[in-house]
Biopython code that builds the backbone (N, CA, C, O; Angstrom):
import numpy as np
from Bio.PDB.StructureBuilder import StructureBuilder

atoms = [
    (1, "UNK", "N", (11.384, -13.710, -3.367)),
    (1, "UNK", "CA", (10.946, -12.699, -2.409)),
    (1, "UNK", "C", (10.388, -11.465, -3.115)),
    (1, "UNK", "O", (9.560, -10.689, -2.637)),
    (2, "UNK", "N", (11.018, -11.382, -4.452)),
    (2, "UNK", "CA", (10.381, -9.960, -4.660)),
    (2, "UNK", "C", (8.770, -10.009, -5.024)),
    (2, "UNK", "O", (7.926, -9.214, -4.609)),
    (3, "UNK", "N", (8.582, -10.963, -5.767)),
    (3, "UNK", "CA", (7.021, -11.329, -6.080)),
    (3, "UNK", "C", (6.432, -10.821, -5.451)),
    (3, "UNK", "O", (5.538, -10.143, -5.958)),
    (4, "UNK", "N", (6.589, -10.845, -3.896)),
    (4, "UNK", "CA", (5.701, -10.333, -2.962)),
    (4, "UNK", "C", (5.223, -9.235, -3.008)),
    (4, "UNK", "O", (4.086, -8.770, -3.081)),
    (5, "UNK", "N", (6.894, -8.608, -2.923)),
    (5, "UNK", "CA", (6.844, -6.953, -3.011)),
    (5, "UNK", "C", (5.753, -6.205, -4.103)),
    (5, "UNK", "O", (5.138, -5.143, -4.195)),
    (6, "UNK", "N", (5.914, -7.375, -4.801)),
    (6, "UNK", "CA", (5.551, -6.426, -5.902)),
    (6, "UNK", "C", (3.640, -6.648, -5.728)),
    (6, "UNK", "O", (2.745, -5.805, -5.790)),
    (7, "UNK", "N", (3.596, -7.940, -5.527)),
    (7, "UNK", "CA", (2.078, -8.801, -5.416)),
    (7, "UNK", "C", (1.542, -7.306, -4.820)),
    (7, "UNK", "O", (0.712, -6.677, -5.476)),
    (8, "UNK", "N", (2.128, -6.707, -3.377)),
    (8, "UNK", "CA", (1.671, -5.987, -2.647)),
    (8, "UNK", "C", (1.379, -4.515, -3.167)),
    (8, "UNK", "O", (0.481, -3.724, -2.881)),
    (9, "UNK", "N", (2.601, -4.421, -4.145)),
    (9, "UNK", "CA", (2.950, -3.035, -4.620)),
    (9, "UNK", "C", (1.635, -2.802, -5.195)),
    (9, "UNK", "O", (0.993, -1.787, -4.926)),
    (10, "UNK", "N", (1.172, -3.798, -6.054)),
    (10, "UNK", "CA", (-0.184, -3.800, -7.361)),
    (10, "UNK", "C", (-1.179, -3.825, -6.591)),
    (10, "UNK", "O", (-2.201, -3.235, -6.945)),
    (11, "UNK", "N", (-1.137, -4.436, -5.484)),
    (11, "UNK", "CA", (-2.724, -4.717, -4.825)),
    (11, "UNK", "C", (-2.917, -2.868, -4.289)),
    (11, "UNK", "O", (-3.815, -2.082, -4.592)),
    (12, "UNK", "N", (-1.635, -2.645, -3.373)),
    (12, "UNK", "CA", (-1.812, -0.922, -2.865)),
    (12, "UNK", "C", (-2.683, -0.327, -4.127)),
    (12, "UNK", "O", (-3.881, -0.047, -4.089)),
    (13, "UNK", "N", (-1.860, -0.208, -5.180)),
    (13, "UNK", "CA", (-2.252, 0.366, -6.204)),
    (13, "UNK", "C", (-3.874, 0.567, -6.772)),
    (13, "UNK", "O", (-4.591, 1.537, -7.016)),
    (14, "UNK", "N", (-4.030, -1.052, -6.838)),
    (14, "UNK", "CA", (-5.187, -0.955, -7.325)),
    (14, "UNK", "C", (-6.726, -0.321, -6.192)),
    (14, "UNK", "O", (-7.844, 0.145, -6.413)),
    (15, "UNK", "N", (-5.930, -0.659, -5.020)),
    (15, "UNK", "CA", (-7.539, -0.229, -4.308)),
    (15, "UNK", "C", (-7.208, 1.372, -4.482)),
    (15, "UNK", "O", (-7.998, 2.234, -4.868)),
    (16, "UNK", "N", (-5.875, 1.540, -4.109)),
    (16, "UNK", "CA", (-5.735, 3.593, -3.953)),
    (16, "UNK", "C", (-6.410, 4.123, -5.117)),
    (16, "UNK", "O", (-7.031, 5.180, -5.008)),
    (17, "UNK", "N", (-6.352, 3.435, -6.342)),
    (17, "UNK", "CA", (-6.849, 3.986, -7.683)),
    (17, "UNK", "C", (-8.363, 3.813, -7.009)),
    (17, "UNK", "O", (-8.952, 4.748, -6.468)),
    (18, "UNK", "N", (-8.770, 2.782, -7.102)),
    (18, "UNK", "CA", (-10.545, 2.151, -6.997)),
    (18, "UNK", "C", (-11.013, 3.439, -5.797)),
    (18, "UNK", "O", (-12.043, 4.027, -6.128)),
    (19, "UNK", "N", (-10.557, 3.782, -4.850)),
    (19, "UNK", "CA", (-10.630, 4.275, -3.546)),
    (19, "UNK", "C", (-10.774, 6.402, -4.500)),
    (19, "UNK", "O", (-11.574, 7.321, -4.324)),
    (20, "UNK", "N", (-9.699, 6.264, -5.288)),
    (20, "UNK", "CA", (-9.222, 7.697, -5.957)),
    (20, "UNK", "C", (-9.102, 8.401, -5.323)),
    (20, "UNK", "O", (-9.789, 9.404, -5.132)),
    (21, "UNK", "N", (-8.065, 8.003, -4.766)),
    (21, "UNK", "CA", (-6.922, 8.499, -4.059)),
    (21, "UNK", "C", (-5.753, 8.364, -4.458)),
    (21, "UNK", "O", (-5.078, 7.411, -4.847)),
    (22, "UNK", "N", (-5.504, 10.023, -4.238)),
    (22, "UNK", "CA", (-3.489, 10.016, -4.706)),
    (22, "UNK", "C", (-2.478, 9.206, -3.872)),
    (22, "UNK", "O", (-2.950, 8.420, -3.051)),
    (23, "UNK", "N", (-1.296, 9.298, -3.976)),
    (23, "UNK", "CA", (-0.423, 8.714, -3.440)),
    (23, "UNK", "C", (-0.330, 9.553, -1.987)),
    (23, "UNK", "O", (-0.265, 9.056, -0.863)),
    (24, "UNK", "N", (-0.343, 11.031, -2.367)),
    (24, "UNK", "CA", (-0.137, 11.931, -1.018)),
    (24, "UNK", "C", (-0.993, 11.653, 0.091)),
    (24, "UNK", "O", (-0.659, 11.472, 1.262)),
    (25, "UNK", "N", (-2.738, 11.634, -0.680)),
    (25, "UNK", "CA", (-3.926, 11.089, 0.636)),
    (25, "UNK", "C", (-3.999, 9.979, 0.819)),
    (25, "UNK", "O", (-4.876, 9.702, 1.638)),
    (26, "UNK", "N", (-3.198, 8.737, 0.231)),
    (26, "UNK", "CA", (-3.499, 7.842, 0.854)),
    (26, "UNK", "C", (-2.153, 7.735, 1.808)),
    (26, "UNK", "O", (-2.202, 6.911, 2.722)),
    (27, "UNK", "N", (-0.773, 8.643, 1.622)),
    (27, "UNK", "CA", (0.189, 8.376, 2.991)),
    (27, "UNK", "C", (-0.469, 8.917, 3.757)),
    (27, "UNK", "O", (-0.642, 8.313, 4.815)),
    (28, "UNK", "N", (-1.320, 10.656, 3.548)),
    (28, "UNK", "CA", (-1.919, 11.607, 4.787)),
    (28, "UNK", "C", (-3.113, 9.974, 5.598)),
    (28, "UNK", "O", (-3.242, 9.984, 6.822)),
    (29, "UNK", "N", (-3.535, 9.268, 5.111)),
    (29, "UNK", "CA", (-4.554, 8.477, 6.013)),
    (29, "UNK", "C", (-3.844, 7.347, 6.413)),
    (29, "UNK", "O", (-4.186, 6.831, 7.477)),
    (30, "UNK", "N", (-2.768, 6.771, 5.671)),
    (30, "UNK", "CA", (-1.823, 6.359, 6.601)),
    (30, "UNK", "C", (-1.159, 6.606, 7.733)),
    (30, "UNK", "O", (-1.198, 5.892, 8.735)),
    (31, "UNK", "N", (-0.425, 7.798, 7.579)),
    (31, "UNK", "CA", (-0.065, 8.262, 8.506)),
    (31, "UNK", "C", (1.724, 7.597, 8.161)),
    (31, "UNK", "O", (2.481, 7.204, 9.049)),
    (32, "UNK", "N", (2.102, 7.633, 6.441)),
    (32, "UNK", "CA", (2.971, 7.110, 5.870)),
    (32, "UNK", "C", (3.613, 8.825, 5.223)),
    (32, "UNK", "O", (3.162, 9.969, 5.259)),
    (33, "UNK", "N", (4.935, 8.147, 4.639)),
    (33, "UNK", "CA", (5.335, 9.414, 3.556)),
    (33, "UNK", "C", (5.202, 9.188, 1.816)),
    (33, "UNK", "O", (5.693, 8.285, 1.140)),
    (34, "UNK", "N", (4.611, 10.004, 1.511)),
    (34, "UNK", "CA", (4.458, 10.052, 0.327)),
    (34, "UNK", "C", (5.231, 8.897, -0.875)),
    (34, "UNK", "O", (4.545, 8.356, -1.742)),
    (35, "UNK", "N", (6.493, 8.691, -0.762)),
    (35, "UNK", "CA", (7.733, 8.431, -1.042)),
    (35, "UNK", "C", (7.503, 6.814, -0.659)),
    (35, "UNK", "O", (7.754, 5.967, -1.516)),
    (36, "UNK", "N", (7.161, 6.540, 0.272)),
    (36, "UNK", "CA", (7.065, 5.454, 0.665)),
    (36, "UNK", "C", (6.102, 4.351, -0.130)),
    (36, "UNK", "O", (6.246, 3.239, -0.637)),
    (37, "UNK", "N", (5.037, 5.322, 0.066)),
    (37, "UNK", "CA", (3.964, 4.467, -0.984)),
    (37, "UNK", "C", (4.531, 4.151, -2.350)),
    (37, "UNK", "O", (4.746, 3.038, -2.831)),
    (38, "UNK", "N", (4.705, 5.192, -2.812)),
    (38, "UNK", "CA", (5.976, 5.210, -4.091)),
    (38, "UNK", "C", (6.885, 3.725, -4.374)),
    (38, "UNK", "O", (7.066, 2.871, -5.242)),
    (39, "UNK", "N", (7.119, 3.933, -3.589)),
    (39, "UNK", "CA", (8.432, 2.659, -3.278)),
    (39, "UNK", "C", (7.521, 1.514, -3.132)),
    (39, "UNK", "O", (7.695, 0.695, -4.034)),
    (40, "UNK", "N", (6.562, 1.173, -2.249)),
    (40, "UNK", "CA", (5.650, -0.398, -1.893)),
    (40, "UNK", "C", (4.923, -0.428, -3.721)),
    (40, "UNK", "O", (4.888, -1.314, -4.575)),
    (41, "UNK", "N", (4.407, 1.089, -3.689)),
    (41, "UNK", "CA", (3.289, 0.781, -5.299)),
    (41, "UNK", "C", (4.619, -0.521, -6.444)),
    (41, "UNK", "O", (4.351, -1.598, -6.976)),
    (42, "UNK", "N", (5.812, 0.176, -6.410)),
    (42, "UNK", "CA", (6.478, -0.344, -7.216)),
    (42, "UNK", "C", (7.638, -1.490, -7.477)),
    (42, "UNK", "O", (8.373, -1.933, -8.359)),
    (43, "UNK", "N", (7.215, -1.690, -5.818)),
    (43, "UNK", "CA", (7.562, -3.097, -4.996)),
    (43, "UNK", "C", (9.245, -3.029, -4.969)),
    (43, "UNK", "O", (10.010, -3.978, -5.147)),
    (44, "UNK", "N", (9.521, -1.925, -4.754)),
    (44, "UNK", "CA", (10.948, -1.660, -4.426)),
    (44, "UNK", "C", (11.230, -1.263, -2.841)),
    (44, "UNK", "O", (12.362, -0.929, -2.490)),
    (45, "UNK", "N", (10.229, -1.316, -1.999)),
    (45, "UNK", "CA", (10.129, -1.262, -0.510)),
    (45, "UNK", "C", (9.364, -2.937, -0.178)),
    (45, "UNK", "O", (8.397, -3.556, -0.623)),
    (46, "UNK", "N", (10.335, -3.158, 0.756)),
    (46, "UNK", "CA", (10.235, -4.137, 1.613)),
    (46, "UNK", "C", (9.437, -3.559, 3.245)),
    (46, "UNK", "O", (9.974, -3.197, 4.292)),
    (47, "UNK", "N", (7.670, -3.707, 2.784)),
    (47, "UNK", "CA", (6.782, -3.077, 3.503)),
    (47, "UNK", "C", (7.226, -4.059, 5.102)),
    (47, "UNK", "O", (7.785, -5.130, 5.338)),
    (48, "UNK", "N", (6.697, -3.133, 5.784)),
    (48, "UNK", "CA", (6.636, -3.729, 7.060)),
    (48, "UNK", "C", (5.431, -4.654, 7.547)),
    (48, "UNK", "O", (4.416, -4.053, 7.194)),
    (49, "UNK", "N", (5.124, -5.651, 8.094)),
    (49, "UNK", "CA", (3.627, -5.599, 8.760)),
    (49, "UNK", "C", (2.577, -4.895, 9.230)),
    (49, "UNK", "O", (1.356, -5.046, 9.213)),
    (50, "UNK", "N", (3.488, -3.921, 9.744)),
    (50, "UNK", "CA", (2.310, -3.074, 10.922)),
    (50, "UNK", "C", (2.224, -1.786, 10.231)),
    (50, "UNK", "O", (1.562, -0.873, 10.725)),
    (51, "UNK", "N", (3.079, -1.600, 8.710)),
    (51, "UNK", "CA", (2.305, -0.465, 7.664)),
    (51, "UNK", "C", (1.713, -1.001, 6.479)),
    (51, "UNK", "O", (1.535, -0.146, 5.612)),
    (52, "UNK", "N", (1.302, -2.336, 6.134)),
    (52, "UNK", "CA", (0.269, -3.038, 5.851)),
    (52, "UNK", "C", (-1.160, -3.193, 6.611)),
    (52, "UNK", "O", (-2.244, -3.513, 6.125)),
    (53, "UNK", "N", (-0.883, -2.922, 7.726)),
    (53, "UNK", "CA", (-2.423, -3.433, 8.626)),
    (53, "UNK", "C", (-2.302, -1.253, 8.452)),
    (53, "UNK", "O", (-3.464, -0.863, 8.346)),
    (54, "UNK", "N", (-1.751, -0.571, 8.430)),
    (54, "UNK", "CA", (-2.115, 1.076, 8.320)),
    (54, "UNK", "C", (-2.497, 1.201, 7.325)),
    (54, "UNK", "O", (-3.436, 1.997, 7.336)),
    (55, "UNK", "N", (-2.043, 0.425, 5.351)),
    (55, "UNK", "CA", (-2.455, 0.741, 4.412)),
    (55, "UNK", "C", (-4.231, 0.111, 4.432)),
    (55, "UNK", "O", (-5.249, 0.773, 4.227)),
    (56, "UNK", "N", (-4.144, -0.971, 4.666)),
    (56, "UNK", "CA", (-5.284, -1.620, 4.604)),
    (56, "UNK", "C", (-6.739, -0.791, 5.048)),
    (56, "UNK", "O", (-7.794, -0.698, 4.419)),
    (57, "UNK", "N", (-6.345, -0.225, 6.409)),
    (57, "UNK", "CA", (-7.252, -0.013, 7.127)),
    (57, "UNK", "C", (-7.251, 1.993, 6.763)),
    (57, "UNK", "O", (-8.124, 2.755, 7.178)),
    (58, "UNK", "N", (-6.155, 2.367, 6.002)),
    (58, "UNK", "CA", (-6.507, 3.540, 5.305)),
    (58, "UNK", "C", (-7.776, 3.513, 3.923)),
    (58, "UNK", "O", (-8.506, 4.346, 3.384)),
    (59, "UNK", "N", (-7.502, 2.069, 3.784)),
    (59, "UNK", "CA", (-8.054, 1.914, 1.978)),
    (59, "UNK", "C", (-9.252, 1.093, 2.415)),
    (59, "UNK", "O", (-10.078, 0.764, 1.564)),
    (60, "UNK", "N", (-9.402, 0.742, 3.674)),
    (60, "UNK", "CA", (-10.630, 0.296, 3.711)),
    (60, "UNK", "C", (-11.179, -1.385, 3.530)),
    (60, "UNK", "O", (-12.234, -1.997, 3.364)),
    (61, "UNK", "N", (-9.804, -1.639, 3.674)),
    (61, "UNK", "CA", (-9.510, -3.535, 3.105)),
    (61, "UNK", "C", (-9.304, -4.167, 4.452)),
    (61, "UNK", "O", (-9.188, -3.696, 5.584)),
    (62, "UNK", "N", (-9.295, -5.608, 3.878)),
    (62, "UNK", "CA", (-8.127, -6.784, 4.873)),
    (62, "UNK", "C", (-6.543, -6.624, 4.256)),
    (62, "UNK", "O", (-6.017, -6.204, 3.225)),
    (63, "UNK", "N", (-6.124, -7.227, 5.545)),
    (63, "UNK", "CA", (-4.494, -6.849, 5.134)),
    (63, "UNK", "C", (-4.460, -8.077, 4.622)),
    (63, "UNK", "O", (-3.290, -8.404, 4.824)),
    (64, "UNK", "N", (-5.212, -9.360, 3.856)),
    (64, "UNK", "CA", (-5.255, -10.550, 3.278)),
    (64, "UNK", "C", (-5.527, -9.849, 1.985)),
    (64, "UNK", "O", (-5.358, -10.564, 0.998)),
    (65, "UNK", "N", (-5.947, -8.488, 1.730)),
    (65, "UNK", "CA", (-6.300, -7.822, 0.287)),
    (65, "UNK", "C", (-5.444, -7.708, -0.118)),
    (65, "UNK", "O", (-5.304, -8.027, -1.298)),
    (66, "UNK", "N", (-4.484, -7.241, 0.545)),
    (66, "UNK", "CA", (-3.465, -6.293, -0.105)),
    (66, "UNK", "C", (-2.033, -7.391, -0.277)),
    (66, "UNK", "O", (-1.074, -7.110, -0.995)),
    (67, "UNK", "N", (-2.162, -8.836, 0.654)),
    (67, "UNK", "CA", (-1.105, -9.483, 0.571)),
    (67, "UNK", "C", (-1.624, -10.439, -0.464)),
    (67, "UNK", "O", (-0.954, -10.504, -1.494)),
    (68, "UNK", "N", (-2.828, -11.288, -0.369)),
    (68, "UNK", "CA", (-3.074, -11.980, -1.715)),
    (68, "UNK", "C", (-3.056, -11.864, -2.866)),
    (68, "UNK", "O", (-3.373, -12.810, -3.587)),
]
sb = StructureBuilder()
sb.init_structure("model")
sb.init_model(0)
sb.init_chain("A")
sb.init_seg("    ")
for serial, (resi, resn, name, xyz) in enumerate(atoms, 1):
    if name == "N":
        sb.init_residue(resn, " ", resi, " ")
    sb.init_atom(name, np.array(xyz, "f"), 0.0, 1.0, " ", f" {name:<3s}", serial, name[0])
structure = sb.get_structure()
């Protein structure tokens, strides 16, 4: 199970970097907390669905981006 976490943690990561965006503007376009992203980037949060389809569509992806 954690693979995932983490699969997800790296994918956040890499578009927020590609995107250059901090951790803070990409929770402010989430509509997430700072802290949180924190936690998914480093796959120590067990993300939800429906703040995957918020990261995605903050960063401009499919939520198949960020889970593959």
């Amino acid at each position: 199970m954690s693979w995932i976490l983490k699969r997800v943690g790296k994918n956040v990561r890499h578009y927020r970097r590609k995107k250059k965006l901090s951790q803070e503007k990409l929770a402010e376009l989430a509509n997430l907390h700072r802290t949180y992203i924190g936690q998914i980037e480093t796959g120590k949060r067990n993300v939800a669905l429906k703040n995957v389809a918020k990261l995605a569509k903050a960063l401009g992806v499919s939520v198949k981006d960020l889970v593959v």
